[in-house]
C-alpha positions as CSV (number, residue, x, y, z in Angstrom):
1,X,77.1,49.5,-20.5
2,X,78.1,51.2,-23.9
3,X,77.8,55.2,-23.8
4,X,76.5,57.0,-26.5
5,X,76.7,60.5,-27.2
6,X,75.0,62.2,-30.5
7,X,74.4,65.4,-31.9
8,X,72.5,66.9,-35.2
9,X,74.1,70.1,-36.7
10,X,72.8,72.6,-39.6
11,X,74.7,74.7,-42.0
12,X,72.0,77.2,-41.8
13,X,68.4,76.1,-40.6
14,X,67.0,74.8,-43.1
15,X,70.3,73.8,-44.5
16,X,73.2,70.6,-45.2
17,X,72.8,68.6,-41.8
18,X,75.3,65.8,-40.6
19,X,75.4,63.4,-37.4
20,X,77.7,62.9,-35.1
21,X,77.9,59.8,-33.0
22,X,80.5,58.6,-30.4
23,X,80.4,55.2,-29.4
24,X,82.6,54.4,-26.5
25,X,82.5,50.8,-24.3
26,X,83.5,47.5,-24.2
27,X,86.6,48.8,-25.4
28,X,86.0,50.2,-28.0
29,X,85.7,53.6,-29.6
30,X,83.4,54.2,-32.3
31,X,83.0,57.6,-34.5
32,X,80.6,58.2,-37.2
33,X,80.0,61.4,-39.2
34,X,77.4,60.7,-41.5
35,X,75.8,63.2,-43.9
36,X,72.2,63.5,-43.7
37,X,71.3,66.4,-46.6
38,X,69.1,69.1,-46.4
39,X,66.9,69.5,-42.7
40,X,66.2,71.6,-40.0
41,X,68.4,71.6,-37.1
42,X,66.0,69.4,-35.0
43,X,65.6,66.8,-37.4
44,X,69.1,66.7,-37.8
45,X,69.2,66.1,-34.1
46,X,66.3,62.9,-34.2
47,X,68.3,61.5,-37.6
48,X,71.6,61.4,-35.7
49,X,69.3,59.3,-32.8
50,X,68.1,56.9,-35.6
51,X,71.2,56.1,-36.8
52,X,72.9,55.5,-33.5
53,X,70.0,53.6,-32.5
54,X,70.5,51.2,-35.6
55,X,74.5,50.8,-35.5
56,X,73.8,49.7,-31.9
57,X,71.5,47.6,-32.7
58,X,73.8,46.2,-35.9
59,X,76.6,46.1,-33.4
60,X,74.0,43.8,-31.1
61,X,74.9,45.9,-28.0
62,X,72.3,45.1,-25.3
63,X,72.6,48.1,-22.7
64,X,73.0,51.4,-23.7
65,X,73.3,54.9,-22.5
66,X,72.7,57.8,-24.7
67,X,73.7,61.2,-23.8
68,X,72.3,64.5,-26.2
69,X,72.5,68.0,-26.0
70,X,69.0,67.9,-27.6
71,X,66.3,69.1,-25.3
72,X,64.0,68.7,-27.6
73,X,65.1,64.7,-28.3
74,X,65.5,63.6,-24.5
75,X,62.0,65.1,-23.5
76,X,60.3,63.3,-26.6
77,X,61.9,59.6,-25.8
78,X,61.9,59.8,-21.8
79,X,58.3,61.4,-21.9
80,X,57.1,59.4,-25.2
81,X,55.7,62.6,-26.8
82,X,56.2,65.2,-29.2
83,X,54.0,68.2,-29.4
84,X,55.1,69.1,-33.2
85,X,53.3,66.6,-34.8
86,X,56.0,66.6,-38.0
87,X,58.3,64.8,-35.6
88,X,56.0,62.0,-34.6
89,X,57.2,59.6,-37.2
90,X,60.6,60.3,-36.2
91,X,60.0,59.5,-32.4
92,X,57.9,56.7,-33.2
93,X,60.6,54.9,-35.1
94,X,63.3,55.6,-32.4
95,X,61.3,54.5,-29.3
96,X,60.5,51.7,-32.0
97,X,63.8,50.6,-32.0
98,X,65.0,51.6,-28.4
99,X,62.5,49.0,-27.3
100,X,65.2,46.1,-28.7
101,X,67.6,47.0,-26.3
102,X,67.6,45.0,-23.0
103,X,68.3,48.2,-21.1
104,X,68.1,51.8,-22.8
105,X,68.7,55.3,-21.0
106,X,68.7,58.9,-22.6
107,X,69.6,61.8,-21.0
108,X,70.4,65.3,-21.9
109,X,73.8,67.2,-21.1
110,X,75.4,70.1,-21.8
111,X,77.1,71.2,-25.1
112,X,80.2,71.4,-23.3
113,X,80.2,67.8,-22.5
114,X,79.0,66.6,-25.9
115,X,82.3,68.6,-28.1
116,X,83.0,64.9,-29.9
117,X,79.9,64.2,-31.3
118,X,79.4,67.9,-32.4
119,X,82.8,67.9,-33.8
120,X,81.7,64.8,-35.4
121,X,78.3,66.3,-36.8
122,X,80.3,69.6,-38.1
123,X,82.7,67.5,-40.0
124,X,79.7,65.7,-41.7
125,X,78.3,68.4,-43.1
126,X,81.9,69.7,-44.1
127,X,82.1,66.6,-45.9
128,X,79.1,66.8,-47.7
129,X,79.9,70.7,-48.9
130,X,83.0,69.4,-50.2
131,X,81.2,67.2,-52.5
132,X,82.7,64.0,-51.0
């Protein structure tokens, strides 16, 4: 089963917003710091789910585990509900594309044992204040 751990991260809230996603099975190891512009800190967090969701799916991995430090985005998926109704679209498209997957798990851990993808996130938005 491929493990995949993702965060969102602001540079103030609203504010620049990257995603960090670590990618680790079949051995292989994956990392992705994309750059996602200006958003609060929880959409940050649902846009670092989409694009996991969609390199996986590129990727045409089958099983996957994600692991967040999101409260707010492992609640939504496992419980298929969101009570802010601006993230709605944003769930619907991930549990959208989840559904592809033969097998999908998402569960929430601590910060402490999601440091790659946050480091991964940080250095997103880092990139994009650079101007690169």
């Amino acid at each position: 089963m491929i493990e995949v751990y993702i965060d969102g991260a602001t540079a103030g809230n609203p504010g620049p917003s990257g995603a960090g996603i670590l990618i680790k099975g079949n051995g292989e190891h994956h990392r992705y710091a994309i750059a996602l512009g200006i958003m609060t800190n929880h959409e940050a967090e649902y846009h670092a789910l989409l694009h996991a969701l969609k390199i996986c799916l590129e990727k045409k991995y089958t099983s996957v585990s994600f692991r967040t430090d999101s409260q707010l985005v492992d609640r939504a998926m496992n419980q298929e509900y969101v009570k802010n109704k601006a993230f709605a679209p944003l769930l619907e498209e991930a549990l959208k594309l989840s559904s592809q997957f033969e097998l999908f798990f998402i569960k929430w851990v601590p910060s402490s044992q999601n440091a790659g993808a946050d480091q991964l996130a940080r250095q997103a938005i880092n990139q994009k204040e650079a101007g690169m």
